[in-house]
C-alpha positions in Angstrom: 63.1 74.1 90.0 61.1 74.8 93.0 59.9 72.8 96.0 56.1 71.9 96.8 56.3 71.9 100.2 53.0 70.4 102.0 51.3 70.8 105.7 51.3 67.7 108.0 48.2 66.2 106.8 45.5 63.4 108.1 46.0 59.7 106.0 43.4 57.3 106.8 43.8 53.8 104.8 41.2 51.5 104.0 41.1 48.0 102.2 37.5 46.5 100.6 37.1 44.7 98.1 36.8 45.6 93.7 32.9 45.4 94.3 32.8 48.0 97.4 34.9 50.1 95.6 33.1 50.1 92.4 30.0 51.1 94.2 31.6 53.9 96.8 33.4 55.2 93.2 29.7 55.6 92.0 28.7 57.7 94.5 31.9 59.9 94.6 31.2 60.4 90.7 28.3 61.8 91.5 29.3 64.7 94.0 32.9 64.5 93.8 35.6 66.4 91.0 38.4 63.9 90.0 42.2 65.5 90.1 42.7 66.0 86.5 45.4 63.7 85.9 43.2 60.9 84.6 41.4 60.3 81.6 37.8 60.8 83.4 36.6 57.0 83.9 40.0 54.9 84.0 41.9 56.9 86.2 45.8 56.5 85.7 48.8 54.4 86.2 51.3 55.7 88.7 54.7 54.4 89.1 57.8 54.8 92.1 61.2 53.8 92.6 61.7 53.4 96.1 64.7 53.8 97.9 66.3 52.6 101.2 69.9 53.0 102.7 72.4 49.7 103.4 70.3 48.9 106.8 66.9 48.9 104.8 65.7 51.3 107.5 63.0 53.1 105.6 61.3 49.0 105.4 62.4 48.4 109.1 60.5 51.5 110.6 57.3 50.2 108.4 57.2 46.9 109.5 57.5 48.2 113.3 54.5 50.5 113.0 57.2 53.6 113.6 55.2 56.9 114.6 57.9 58.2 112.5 59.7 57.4 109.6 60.4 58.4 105.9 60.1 57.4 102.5 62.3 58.2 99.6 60.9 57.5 96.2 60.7 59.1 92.7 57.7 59.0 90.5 56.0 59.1 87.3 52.7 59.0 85.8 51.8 56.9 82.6 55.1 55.5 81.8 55.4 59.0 80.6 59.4 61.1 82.0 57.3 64.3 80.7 56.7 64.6 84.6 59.4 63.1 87.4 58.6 63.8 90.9 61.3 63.2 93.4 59.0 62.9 96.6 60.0 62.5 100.8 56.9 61.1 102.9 57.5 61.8 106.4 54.7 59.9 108.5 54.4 61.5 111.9 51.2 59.0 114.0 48.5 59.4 111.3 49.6 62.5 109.5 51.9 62.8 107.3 53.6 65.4 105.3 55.0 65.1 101.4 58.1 67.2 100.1 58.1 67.3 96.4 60.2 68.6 93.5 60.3 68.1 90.2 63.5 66.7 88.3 64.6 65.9 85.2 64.9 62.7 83.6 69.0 62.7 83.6 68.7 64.0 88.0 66.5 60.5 88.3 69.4 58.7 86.3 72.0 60.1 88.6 70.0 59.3 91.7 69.4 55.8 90.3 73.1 55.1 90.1 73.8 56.2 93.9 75.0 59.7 92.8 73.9 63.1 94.1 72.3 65.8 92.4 72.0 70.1 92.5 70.1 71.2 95.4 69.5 74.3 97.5 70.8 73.5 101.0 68.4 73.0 102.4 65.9 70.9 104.6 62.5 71.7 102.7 64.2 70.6 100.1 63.8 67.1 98.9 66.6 66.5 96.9 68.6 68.0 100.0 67.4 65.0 102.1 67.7 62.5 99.4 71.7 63.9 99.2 71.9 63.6 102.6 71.1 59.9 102.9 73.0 59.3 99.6 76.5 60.6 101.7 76.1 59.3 105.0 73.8 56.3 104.4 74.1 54.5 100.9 70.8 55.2 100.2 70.3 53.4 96.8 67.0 51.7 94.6 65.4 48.8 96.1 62.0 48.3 94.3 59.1 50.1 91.6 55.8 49.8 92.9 53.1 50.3 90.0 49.2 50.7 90.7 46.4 52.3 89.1 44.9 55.1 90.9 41.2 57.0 90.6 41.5 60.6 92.7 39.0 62.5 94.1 39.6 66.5 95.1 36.7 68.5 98.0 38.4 72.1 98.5 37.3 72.3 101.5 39.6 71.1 104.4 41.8 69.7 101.3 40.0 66.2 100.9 41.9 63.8 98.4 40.0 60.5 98.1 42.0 58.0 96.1 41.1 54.2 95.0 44.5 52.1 94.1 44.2 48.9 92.1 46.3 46.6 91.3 49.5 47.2 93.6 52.5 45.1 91.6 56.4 45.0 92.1 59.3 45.4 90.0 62.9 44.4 91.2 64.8 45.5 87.9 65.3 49.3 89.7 68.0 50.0 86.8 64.7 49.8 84.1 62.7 52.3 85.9 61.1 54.8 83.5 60.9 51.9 80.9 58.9 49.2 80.0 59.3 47.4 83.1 58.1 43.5 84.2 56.1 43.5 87.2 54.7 40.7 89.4 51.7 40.9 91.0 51.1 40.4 94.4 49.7 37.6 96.4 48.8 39.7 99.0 46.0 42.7 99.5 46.5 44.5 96.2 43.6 47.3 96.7 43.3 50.4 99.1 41.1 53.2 99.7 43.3 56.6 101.3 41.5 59.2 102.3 43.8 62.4 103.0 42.5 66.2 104.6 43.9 68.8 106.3 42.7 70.5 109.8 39.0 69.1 109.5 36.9 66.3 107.5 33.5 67.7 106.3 30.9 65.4 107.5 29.2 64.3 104.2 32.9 62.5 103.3 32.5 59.3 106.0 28.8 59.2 105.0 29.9 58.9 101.4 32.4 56.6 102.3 30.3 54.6 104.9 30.0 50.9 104.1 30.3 47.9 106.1 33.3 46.0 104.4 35.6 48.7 104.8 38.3 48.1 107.5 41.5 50.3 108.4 44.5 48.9 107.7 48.1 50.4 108.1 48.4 48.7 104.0 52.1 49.8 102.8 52.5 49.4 99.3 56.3 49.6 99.7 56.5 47.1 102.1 54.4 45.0 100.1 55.9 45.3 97.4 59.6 44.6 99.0 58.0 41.7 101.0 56.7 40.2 97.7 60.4 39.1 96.8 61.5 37.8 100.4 62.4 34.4 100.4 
């Protein structure tokens, strides 16, 4: 299967509250197209394993504010295997770039259990770079962070508006792709991302103008892995 391999691209994170984003979703319905991937009102559930190595790196380079860093993660959509994305995010200041392949449901097993999996040598590659950790740096499961999400697609300059409700945890790793218990979190568990390419076209803040809304480096990985600190 091939890669999907994306541009480095502006991420700009938001967090306001269910009743500011009811009312910026209203006006998004209105001039906005949704991805596709939902059912048209409720949006849809996405789900990902994330992984770190033995030093938990991937959470260390969060929680400093890193200008750059990666995350490993594989992820589904609806409880549903008919689609398994094994993803990289590599976060360079405030843009970031996403490597993405699909796999099949015995490849997530394998990479689950520590193992390594086909790939084509090289670097674009996502399942390169998640064999590559796996051998020198015991990369391994550490948490499943589920959310709902509502997307919004502009063509131009690539605009992808999402709304994420509902951030909550999961710490059995092994029942990922199953019906998996989650806790919820105690913290922030809503955030607005707002993603484009070279430029922003200037109706998109005006949409998304309101006074509650405040930037916010939110990590639902870190989170989520926070959530079961002691």
């Amino acid at each position: 299967m091939g890669t999907d391999m994306e541009t480095y691209r502006v991420e700009d994170k938001f967090c306001c509250g269910e009743q500011e984003m009811y009312q910026l979703q209203r006006r998004l319905d209105a001039v906005l197209l949704t991805d596709g991937y939902g059912n048209g009102t409720g949006g849809y559930t996405v789900s990902s394993l994330y992984f770190d190595d033995f030093k938990d790196s991937c959470l260390a380079d969060t929680e400093a504010g890193s200008n750059r860093r990666r995350k490993y993660r594989i992820r589904i959509y609806n409880r549903s295997l008919d689609v398994i994305k094994l993803e990289i995010k590599e976060k360079r200041d405030n843009r970031v770039c996403k490597r993405t392949k699909r796999i099949s449901a015995g490849e997530m097993e394998r990479l689950k259990n520590g193992q390594c999996i086909a790939d084509e040598g090289t670097g674009q590659d996502p399942a390169f770079l998640f064999n590559l950790a796996i051998r020198t740096r015991g990369l391994l499961p550490k948490v499943i962070v589920t959310y709902e999400r509502m997307a919004y697609l502009y063509a131009p300059g690539n605009v992808r508006i999402t709304f994420d409700r509902n951030v909550r945890a999961g710490q059995r790793v092994e029942e990922f792709g199953k019906e998996v218990f989650h806790d919820f979190n105690r913290e922030e568990d809503a955030v607005l991302e707002l993603k484009y390419d070279a430029f922003l076209p200037s109706f998109i803040p005006q949409l998304l103008e309101q006074n509650s809304l405040r930037q916010t480096a939110f990590s639902k990985y870190r989170i989520c892995r926070n959530g079961y600190r002691v």
